[in-house]
FILUM-420142 format. One record per residue (C-alpha): residue number from 1; residue in one letter; x negated, y negated, z negated. Coordinates in Angstrom, 3 decimals. Layout:
<rs>
(NUM, 'A', (X, Y, Z))
...
</rs>
This chain:
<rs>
(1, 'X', (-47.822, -18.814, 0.696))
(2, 'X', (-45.342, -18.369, -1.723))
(3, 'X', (-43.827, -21.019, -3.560))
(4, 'X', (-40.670, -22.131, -5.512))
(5, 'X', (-37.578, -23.738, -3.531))
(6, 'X', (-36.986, -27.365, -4.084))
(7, 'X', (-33.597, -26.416, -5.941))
(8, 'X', (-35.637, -23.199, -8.025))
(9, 'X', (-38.769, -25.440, -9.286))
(10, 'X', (-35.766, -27.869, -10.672))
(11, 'X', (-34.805, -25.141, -12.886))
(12, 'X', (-38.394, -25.608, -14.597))
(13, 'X', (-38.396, -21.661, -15.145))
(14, 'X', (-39.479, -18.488, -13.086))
(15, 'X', (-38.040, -15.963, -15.799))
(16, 'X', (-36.535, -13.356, -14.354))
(17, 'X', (-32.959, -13.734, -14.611))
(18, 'X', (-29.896, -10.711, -15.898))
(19, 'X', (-28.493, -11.089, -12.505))
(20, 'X', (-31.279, -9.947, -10.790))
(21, 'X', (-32.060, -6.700, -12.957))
(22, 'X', (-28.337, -6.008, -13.370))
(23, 'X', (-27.158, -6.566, -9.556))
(24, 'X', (-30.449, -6.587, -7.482))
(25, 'X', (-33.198, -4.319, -8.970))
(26, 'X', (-31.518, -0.843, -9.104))
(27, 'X', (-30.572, -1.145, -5.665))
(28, 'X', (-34.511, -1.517, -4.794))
(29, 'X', (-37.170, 0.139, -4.073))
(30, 'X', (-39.699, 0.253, -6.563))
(31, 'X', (-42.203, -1.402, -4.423))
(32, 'X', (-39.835, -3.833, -3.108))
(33, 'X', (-39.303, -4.684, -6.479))
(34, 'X', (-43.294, -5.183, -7.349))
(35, 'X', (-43.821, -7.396, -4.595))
(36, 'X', (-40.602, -9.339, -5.630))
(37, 'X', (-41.651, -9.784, -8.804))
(38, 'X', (-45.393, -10.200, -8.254))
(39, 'X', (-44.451, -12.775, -5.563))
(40, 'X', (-42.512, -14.675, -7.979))
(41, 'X', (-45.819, -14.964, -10.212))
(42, 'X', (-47.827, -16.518, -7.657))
(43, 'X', (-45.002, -18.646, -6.907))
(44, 'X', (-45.742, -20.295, -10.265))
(45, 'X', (-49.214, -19.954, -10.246))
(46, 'X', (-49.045, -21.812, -6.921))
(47, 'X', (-52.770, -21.687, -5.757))
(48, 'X', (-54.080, -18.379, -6.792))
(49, 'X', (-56.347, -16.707, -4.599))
(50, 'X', (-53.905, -14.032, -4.151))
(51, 'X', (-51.241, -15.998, -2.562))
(52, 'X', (-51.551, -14.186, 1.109))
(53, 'X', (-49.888, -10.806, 2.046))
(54, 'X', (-52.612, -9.148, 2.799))
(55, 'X', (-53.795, -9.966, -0.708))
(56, 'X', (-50.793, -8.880, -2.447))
(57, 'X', (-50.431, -6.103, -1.045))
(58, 'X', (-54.216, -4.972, -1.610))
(59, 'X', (-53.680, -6.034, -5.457))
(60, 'X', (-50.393, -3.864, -5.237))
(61, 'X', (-51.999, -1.135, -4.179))
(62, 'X', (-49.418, -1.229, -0.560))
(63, 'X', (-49.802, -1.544, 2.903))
(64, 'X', (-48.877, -5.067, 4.383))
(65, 'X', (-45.999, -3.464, 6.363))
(66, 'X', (-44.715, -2.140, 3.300))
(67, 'X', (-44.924, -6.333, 2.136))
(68, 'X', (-43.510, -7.577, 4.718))
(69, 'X', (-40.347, -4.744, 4.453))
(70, 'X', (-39.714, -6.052, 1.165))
(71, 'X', (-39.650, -9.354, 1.836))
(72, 'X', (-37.656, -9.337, 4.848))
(73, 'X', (-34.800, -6.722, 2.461))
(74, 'X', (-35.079, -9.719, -0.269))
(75, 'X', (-34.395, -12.214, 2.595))
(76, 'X', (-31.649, -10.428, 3.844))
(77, 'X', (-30.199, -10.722, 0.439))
(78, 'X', (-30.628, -14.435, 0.528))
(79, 'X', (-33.175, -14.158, -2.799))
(80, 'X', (-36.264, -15.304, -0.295))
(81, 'X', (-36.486, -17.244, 2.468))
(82, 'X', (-39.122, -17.092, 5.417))
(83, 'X', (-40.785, -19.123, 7.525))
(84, 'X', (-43.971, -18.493, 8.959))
(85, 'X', (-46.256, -17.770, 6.539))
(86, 'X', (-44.409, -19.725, 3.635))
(87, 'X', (-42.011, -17.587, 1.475))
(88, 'X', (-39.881, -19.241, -0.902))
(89, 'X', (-37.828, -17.971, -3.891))
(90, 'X', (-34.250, -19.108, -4.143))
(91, 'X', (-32.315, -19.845, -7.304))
(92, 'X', (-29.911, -16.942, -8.150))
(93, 'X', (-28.061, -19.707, -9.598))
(94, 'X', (-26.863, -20.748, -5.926))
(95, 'X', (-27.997, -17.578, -3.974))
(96, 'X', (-25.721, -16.799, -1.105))
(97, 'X', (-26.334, -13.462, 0.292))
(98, 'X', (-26.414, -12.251, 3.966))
(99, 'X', (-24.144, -9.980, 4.487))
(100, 'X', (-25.125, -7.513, 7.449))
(101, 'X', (-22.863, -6.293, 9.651))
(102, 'X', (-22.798, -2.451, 10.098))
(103, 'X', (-20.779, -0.739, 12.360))
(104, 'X', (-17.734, 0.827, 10.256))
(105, 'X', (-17.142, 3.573, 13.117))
(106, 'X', (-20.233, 4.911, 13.042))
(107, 'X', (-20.382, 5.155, 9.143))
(108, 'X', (-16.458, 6.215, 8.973))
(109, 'X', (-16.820, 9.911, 8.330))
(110, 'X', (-19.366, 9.550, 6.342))
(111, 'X', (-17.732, 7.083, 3.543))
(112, 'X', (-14.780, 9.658, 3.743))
(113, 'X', (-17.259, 12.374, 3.106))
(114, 'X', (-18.758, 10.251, 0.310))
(115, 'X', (-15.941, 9.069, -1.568))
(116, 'X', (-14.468, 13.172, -1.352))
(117, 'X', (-17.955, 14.230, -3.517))
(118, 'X', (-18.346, 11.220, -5.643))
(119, 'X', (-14.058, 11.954, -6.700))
(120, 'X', (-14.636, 10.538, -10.244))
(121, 'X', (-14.809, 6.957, -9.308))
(122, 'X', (-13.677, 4.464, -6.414))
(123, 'X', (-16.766, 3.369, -4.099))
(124, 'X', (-16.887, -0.122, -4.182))
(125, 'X', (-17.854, -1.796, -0.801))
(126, 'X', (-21.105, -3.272, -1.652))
(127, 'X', (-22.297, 0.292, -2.714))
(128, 'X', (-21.324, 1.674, 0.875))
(129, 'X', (-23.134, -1.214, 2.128))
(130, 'X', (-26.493, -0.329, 0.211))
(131, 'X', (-25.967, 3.400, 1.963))
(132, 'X', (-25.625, 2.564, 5.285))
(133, 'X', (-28.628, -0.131, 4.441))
(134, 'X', (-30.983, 2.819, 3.621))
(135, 'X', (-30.024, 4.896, 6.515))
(136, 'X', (-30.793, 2.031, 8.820))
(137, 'X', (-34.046, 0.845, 7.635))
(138, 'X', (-35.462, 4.809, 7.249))
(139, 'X', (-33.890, 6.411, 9.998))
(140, 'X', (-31.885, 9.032, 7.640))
(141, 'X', (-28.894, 10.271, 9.469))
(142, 'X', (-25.431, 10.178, 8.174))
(143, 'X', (-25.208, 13.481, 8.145))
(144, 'X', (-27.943, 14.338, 6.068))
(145, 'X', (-26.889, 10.827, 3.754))
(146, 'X', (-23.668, 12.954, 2.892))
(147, 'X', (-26.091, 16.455, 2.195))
(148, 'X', (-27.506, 14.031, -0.109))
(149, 'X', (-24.711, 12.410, -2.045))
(150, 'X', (-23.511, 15.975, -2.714))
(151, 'X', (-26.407, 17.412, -3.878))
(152, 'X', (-26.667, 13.791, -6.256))
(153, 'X', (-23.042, 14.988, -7.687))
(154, 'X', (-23.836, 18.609, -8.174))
(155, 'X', (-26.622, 17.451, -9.942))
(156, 'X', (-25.618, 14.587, -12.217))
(157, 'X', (-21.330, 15.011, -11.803))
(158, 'X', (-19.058, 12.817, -10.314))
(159, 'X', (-20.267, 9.221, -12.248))
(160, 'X', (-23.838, 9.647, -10.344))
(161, 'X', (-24.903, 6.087, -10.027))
(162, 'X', (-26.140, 4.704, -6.629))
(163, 'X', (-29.126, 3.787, -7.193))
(164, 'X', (-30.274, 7.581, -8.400))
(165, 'X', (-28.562, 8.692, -4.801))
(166, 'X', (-30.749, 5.936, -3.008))
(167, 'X', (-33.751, 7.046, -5.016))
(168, 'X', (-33.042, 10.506, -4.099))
(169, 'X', (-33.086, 9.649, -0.227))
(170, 'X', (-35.990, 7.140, -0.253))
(171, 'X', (-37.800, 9.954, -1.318))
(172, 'X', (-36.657, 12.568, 1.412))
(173, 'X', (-37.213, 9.954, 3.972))
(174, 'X', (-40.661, 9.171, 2.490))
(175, 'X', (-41.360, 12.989, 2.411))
(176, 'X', (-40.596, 13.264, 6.707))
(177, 'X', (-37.198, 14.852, 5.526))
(178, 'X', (-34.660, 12.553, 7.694))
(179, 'X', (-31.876, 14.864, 9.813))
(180, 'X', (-29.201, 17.050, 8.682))
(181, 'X', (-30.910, 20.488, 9.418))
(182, 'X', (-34.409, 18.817, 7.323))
(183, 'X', (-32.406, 17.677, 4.652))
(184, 'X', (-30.378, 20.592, 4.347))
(185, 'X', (-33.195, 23.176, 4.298))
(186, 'X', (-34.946, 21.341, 1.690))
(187, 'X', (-32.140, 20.765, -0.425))
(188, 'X', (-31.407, 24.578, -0.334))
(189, 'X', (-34.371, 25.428, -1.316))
(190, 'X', (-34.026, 23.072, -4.492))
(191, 'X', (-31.191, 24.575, -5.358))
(192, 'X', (-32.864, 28.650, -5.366))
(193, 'X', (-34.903, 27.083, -8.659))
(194, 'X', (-31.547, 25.435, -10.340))
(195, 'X', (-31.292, 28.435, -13.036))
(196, 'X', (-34.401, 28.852, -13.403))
(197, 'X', (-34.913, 24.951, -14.153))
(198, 'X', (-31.838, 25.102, -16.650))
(199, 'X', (-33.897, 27.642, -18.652))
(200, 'X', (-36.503, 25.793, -18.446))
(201, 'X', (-35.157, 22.828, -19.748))
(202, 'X', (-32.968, 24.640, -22.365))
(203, 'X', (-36.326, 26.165, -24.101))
(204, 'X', (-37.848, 22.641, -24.662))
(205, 'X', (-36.956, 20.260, -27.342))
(206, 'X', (-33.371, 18.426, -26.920))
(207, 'X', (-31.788, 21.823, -25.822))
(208, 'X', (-29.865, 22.146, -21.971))
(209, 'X', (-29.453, 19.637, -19.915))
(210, 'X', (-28.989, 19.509, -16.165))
(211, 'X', (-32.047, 18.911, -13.942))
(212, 'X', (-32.187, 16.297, -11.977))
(213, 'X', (-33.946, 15.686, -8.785))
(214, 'X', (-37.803, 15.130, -10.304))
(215, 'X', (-37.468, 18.025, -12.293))
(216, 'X', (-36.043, 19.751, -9.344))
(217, 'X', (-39.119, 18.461, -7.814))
(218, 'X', (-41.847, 19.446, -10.419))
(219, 'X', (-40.498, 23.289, -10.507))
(220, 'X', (-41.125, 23.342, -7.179))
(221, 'X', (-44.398, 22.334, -6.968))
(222, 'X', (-45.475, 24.797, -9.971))
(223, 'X', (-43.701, 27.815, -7.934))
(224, 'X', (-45.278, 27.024, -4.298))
(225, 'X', (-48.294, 24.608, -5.100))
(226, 'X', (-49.300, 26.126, -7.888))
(227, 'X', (-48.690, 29.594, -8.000))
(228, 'X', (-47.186, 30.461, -11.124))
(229, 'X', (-44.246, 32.850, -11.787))
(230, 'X', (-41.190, 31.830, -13.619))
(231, 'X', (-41.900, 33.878, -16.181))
(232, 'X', (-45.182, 31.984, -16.608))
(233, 'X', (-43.938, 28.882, -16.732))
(234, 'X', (-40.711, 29.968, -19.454))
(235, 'X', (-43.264, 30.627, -21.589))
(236, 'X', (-45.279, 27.295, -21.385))
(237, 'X', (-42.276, 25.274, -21.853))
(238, 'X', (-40.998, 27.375, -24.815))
(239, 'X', (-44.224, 26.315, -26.689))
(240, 'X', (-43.667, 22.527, -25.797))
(241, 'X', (-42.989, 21.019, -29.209))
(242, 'X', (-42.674, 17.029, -27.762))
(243, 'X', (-41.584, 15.868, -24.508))
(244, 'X', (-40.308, 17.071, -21.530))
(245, 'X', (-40.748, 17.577, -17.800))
(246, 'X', (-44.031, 15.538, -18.183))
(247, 'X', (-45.233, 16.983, -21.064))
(248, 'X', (-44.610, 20.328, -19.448))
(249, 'X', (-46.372, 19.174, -15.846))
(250, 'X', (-49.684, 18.296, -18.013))
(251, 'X', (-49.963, 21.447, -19.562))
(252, 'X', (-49.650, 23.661, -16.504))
(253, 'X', (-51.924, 20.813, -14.464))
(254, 'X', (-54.688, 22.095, -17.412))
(255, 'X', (-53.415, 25.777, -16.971))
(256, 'X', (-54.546, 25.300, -13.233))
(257, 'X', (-57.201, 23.940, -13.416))
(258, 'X', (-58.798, 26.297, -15.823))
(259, 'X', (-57.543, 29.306, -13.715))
(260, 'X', (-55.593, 30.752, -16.310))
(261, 'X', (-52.428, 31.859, -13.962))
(262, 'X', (-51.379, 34.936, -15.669))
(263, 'X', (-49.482, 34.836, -19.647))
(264, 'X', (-51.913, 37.282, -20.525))
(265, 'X', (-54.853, 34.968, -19.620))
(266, 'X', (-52.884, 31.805, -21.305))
(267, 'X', (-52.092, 33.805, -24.300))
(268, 'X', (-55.372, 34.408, -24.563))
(269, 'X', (-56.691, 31.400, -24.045))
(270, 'X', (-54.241, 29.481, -26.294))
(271, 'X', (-55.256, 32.308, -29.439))
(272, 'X', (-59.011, 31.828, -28.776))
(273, 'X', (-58.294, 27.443, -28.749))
(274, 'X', (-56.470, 28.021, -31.926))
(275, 'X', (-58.982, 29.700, -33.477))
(276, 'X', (-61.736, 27.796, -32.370))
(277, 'X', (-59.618, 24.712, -34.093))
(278, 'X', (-59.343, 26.883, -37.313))
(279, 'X', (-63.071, 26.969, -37.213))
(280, 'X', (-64.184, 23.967, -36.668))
(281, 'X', (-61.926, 22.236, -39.666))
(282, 'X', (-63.390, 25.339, -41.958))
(283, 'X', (-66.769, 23.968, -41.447))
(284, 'X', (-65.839, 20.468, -40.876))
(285, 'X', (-64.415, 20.812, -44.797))
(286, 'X', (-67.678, 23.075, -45.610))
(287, 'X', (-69.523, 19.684, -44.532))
(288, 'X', (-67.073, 17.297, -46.066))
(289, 'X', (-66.450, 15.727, -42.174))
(290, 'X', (-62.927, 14.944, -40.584))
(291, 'X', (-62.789, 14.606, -36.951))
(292, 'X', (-59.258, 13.590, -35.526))
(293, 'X', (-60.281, 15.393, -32.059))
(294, 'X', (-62.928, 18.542, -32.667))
(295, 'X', (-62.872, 19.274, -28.882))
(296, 'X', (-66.390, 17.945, -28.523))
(297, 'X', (-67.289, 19.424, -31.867))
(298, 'X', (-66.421, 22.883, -30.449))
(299, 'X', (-67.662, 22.009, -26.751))
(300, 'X', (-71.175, 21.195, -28.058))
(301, 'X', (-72.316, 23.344, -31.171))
(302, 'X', (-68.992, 25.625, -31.614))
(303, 'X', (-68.894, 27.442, -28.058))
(304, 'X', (-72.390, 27.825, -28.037))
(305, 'X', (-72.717, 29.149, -31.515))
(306, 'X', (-70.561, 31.853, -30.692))
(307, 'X', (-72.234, 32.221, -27.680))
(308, 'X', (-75.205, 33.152, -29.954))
(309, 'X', (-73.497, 36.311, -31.620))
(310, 'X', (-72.498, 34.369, -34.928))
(311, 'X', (-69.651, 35.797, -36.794))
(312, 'X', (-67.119, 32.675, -37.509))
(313, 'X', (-67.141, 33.243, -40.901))
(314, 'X', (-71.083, 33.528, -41.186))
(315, 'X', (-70.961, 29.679, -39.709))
(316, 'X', (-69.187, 28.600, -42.134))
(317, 'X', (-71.186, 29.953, -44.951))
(318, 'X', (-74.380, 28.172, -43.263))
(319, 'X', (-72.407, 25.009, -42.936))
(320, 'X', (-71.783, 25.577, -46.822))
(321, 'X', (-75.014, 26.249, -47.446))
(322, 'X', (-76.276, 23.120, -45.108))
(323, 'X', (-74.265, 20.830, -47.372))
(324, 'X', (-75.838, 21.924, -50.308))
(325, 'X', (-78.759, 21.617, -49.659))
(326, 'X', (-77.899, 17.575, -48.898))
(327, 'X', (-77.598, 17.784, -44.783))
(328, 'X', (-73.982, 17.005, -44.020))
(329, 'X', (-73.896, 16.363, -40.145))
(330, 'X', (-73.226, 18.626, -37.537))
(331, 'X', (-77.290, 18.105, -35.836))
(332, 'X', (-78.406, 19.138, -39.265))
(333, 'X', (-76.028, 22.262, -39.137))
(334, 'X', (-76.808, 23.138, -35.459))
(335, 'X', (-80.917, 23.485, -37.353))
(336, 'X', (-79.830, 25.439, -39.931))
(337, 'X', (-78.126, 27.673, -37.545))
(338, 'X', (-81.032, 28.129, -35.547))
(339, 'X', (-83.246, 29.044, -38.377))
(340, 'X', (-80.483, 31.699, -39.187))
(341, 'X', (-80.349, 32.792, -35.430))
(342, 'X', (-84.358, 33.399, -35.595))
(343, 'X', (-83.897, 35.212, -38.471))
(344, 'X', (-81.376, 37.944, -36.839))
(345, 'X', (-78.566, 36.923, -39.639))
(346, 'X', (-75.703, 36.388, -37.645))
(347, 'X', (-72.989, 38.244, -39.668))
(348, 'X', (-71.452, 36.842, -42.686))
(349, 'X', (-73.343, 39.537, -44.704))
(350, 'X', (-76.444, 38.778, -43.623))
(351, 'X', (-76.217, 35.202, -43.691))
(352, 'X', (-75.433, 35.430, -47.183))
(353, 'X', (-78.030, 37.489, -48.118))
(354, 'X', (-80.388, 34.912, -46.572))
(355, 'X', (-79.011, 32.048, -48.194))
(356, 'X', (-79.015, 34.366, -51.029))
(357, 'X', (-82.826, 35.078, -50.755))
(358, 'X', (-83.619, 31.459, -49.836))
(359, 'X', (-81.812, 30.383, -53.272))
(360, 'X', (-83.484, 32.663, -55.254))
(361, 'X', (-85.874, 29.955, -57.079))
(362, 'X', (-83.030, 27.131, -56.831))
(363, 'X', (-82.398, 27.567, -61.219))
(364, 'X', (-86.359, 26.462, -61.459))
(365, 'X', (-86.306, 24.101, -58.872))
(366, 'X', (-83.406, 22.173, -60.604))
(367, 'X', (-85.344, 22.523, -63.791))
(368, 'X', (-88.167, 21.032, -62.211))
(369, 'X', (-86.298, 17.845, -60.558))
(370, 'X', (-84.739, 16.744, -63.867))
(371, 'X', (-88.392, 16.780, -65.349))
(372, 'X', (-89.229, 14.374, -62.123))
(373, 'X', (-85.954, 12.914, -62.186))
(374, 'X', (-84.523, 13.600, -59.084))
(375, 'X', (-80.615, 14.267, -58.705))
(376, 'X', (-78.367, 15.752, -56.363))
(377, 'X', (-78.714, 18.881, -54.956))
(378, 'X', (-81.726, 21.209, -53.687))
(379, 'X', (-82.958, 19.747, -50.778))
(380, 'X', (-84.143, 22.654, -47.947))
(381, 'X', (-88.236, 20.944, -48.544))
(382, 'X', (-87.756, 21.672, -52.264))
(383, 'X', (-87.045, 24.870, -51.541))
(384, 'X', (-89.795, 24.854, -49.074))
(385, 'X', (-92.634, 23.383, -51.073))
(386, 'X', (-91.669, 25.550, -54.527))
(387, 'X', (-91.440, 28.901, -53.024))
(388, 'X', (-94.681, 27.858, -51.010))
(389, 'X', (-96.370, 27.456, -54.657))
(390, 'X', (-94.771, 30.241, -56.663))
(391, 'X', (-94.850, 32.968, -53.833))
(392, 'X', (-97.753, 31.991, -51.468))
(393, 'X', (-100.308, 30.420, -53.559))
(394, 'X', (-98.543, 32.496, -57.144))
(395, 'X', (-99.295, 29.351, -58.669))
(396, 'X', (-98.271, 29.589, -62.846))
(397, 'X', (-95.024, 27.997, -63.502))
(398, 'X', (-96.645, 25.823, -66.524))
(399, 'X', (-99.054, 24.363, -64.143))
(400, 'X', (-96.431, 23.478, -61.752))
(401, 'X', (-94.618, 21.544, -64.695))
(402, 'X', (-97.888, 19.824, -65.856))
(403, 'X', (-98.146, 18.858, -62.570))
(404, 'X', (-94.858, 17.537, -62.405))
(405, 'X', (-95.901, 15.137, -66.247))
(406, 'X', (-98.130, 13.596, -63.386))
(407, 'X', (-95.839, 13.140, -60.450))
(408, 'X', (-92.682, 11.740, -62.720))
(409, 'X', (-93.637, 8.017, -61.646))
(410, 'X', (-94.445, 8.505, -58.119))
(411, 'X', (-92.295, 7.288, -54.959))
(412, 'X', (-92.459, 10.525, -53.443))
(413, 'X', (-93.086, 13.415, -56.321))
(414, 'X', (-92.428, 16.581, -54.456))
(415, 'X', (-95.056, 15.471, -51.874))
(416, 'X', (-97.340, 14.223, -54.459))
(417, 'X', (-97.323, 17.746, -56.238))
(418, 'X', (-98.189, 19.363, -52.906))
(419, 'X', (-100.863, 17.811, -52.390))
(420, 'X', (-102.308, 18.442, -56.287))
(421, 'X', (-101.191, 21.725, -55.992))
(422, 'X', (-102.566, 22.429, -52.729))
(423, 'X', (-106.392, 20.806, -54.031))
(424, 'X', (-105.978, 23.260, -57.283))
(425, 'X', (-105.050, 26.431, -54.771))
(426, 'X', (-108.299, 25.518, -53.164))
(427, 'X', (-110.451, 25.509, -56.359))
(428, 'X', (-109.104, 28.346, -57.810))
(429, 'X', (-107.262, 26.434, -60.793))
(430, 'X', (-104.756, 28.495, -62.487))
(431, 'X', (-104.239, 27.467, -65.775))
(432, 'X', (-102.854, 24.051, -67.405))
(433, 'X', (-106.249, 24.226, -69.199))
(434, 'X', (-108.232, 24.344, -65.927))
(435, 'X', (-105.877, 21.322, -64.269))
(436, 'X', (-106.404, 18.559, -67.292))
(437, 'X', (-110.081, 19.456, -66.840))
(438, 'X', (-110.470, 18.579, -63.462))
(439, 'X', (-110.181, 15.363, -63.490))
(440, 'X', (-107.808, 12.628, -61.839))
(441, 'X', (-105.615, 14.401, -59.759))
(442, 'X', (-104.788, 11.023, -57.440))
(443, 'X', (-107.965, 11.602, -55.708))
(444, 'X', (-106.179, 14.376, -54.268))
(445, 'X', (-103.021, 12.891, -53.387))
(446, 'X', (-105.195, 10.449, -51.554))
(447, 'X', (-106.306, 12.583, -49.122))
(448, 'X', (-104.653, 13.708, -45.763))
(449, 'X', (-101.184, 14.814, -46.452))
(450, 'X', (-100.281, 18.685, -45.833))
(451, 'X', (-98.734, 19.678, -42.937))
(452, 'X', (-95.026, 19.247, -43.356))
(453, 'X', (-93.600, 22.297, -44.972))
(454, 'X', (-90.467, 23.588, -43.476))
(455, 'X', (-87.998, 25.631, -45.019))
(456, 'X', (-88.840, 29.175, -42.899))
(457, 'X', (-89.175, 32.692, -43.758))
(458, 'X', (-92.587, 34.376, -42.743))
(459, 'X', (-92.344, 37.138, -40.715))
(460, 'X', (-93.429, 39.947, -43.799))
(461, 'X', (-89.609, 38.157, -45.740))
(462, 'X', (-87.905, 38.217, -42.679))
(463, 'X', (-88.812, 42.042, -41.472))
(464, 'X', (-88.491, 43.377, -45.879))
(465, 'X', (-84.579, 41.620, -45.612))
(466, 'X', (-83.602, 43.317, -42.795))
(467, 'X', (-84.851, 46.248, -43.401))
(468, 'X', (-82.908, 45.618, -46.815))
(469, 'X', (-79.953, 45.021, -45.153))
(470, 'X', (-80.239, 47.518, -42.625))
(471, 'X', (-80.836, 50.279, -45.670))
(472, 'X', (-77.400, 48.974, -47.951))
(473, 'X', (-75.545, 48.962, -44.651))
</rs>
């Protein structure tokens, strides 16, 4: 159980205190330091479920050995205290390490190998001590200790800090690399990639620097893991416009994963996205949408628009033409587009000449929704139900406006009309004379409505355009 000591819970605070981060914490492991300071939170919280090792380390993601190493290293520093299954937190105020013994014979050539690579500074005892610490608790030879400190300083010069050269071995260690001849091989074989890495870093933003030991790392694992050339991966970072390493890692994780493992096939690849981005905001504006992220705009209607044989620019004429005719969202577009696609006018040129054709009658249309006082623009039924009466049933424009005198008041005119116009088809009325003589025309809007009238070409429109088209081509 952890708890506070006595002398702690009198200081009526757990907040982590400067002299821990400053003369503790970079010294640590990272997951000592978790458990230290997720320890300390349960101290507080006193009886949280949590408040077992086996807990805490499930909750931190660790295995209990991995617990209980940290809290014995925190112990030996005199910061916790152990007995049984109680751990207590000390003050820092009072905390009086324990200092552990090492054997200075065994560590002597090493600390004169140390202190000859790190030559910019004097090694300060305590810092020794946190060496020979690591080397005892992960079984990392001296030998290979000193590979390490000199591969820290060729690295980041003679003012490395410690805790990037403990870092740097906790990692070997936890990678099975422990012995001089381990050590050394892998450490050789970081430095065959330490050019390449300084280009690397020199083509993305913030200019040269010198790599350090996770960029070291990363390189690595794009050259042997993943496959890529150094070529290849010059040319991915010299397109990186923000952030680093990371940044860098991401993009060739994507590059992977998509098999693209060539600069040909990424070139490719990155001209087609572009393009595909280009697109979509050209008919995103043709619409009068903004999407921060068009990726599933282009995933869902773009790709597979494309897919059909549409010419880019032909989809964004439809999309113009979709938004004038009062259907702004991308379902209403993906209709329109089908329509087109059925009608073989999948080049700009022909889907102009479509729209062109389908907007033939839009001048009387307009004429006719002022008289029934409709605004805003043609809608794709008006289009529908007009050319169905002018063309189909040849039905005299005066009629259509006397009809129109009768529809002015109703909810829905344009359906109204159909159905009047559809009862005077039947009987063979052509003329305004024949209309006012036949009586009330509600009688006819009364019965079943017509069949929903879709803007479509029939087949004899369809086959006359392109033949049209086929014949100016």
């Amino acid at each position: 159980m952890f708890k506070l000591s006595s002398e702690a819970s009198l200081d009526g605070s757990v907040t982590v205190e400067n002299k821990f981060i400053v003369e503790y914490m970079p010294y640590a492991d990272g997951d000592y330091v978790k458990v230290y300071l997720y320890g300390l939170s349960l101290a507080a919280r006193k009886s949280d479920p949590d408040d077992t090792v086996s807990r805490l380390a499930r909750r931190l993601d660790l295995d209990a050995a991995t617990v209980d190493a940290a809290i014995d290293y925190w112990t030996e520093l005199g910061l916790m205290s152990r007995l049984g299954d109680d751990i207590s937190y000390m003050s820092l105020r009072s905390v009086r390490p324990k200092i552990k013994k090492f054997d200075v014979d065994k560590y002597r050539e090493f600390n004169i190998q140390a202190q000859r690579y790190i030559s910019g500074r004097q090694i300060p005892p305590n810092e020794y001590n946190e060496y020979y610490s690591i080397m005892e608790r992960l079984n990392i030879e001296w030998q290979a200790m000193t590979l390490i400190v000199k591969y820290c300083v060729d690295l980041k010069g003679d003012n490395v800090s410690c805790p990037y050269i403990l870092a740097v071995a906790r990692n070997l260690a936890q990678d099975g690399y422990r012995t001089e001849n381990e050590v050394g091989d892998r450490l050789e074989e970081y430095g065959v990639y330490y050019n390449d890495i300084l280009a690397v870093l020199g083509a993305m933003p913030g200019g040269s620097k010198r790599p350090d030991h996770e960029a070291v790392g990363l390189y690595k694992k794009w050259r042997k893991e993943y496959k890529f050339d150094a070529e290849l991966i010059l040319r991915v970072a010299s397109g990186i416009k923000r952030g680093g390493m990371a940044t860098l890692d991401a993009k060739l994780g994507g590059y992977r994963e998509l098999g693209l493992n060539t600069v040909e096939l990424i070139d490719k690849f990155e001209a087609d996205r572009a393009a595909m981005y280009k697109l979509a905001k050209s008919i995103n504006k043709a619409l009068g949408l903004y999407y921060d992220n068009v990726d599933p705009e282009i995933s869902e209607y773009i790709r597979p628009w494309l897919g059909m044989g549409f010419e880019p620019n032909a989809l964004v004429a439809i999309a113009a033409h979709c938004m004038r005719s009062g259907h702004k969202t991308l379902a209403d577009l993906d209709a329109f587009v089908r329509e087109f696609l059925a009608a073989s006018a999948t080049t700009e040129k022909q889907a102009e000449a479509l729209i062109a054709h389908g907007g033939r009658l839009d001048g009387e249309i307009e004429s006719l929704m002022r008289k029934l006082g409709i605004k805003g623009a043609v809608q794709t039924v008006y289009r529908a139900f007009y050319e169905t009466w002018r063309e189909k049933w040849s039905m005299p424009k005066d009629v259509i406006d006397y009809c129109a005198t009768l529809a002015a008041a109703k909810t829905n005119p344009f359906s109204y009309m159909n159905k009047v116009l559809s009862a005077w088809h039947d009987r063979g009325v052509a003329t305004v004379e024949a209309a006012k003589s036949d009586g009330a025309p509600d009688k006819y809007a009364a019965q079943e409505p017509a069949p929903t009238v879709r803007e479509k070409f029939t087949a004899d429109q369809l086959n006359a355009l392109v033949i049209a088209l086929d014949e100016e081509a």
